[in-house]
Each structure stands twice: as C-alpha cells, then as structure tokens.
N, C-alpha and C positions, 0 to 999 in steps of 0.2 A: 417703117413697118406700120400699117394699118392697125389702127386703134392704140399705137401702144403712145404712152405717154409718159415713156423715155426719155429724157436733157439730151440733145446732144452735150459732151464734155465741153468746158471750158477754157482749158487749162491754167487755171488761176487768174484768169482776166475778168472774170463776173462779179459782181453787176460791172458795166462799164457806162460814161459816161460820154465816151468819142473819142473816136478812131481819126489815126494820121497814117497814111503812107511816105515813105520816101521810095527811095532808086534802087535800095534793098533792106530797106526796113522798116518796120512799120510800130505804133504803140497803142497803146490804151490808156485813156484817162481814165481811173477808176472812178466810182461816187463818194470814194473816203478822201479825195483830192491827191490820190499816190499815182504812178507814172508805171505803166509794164510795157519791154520794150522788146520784139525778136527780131531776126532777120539773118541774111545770110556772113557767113563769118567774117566775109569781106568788109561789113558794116560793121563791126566790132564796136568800134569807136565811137558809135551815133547807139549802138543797143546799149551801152554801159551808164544806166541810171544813176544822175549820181547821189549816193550815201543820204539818205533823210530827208530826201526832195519828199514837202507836203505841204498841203494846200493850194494844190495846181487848180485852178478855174480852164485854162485852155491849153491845148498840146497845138505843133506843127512840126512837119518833119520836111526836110531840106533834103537835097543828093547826099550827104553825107553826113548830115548834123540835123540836131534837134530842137527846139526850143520847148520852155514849158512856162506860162504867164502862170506867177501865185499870184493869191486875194489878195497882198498888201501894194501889189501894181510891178512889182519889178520881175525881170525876165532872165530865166538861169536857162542860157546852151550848154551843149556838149555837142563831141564827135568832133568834125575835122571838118578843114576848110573854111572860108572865109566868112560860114556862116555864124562862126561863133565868137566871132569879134565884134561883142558887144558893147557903143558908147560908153564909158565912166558916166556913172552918176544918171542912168537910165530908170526915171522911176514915173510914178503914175500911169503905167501905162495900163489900156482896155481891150487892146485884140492884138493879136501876131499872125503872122499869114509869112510863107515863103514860097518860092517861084514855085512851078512845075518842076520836076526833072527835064532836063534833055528828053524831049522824043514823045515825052507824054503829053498828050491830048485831053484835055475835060471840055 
C-alpha cells in the first residue's frame, strides 16, 4: 500500500540476526542468541529446537539437520541423519557451514 507504514508480520522471528535454509526447512537466529525453526512436516526432526538452546552466535541447516555454534565454541545438532554425529569432545570452535542440498545451486 502506498504511503502506509504498516510491518509486514513477523511471525515471532523479529528482530532476527540470520537466516539458514535446508531441503525443507529453514531457521532464524534471533538477536537474544535463541533459535526459531519452520518447514514442512516432513522435516520434523530438523524444526524441533531443542529445550533452552541460548546463546547461539551462528545457525546452518543440512538436508535434514541443523546445527547451532554457542558463544562458549561448542556445537549442539538436531534432526536426522549423518549430520548430527557430532565428534566427542568438539569444543572451540568459530564457524559451521554444511553442504548444499541435493540439487541446489548458489
């Protein structure tokens, strides 16, 4: 609409701090360091944040899993598949990145 200065809605992801797609789902880093995750039901498993995840610095999302890097270096997955068999004893770390999907292009 012209002139009007309207929000589009939200839906409880704002302020957001960065966006991650997967192969059907996708999240938001909020700016309070929390985690909001949708997509289709089929990705169930990769949307289900888990319980009191905070102080995320960076998200990425996998074909089917998620990861979320906290502030003190360590790296908490969820979802399914091979993504989330994460090293014992995985700590200091400063960036997480996972493949493309299948098929996708950047």
């Amino acid at each position: 609409m012209a002139g009007s200065s309207a929000r589009p809605r939200s839906n409880g992801i704002e302020p957001r701090h960065a966006i991650a797609c997967g192969y059907a789902h996708s999240l938001a880093l909020r700016n309070d360091g929390t985690v909001v995750a949708w997509g289709a039901v089929d990705a169930l498993p990769a949307i289900r944040v888990p319980a009191g995840l905070t102080s995320v610095t960076a998200i990425a999302a996998g074909y089917s899993h998620s990861l979320a890097l906290k502030s003190n270096g360590t790296v908490v997955a969820w979802g399914s598949g091979s993504g989330t068999n994460l090293p014992a004893g995985l700590t200091d770390v400063t960036a997480i990145a996972t493949e493309n999907p299948p098929g996708v292009r950047l």
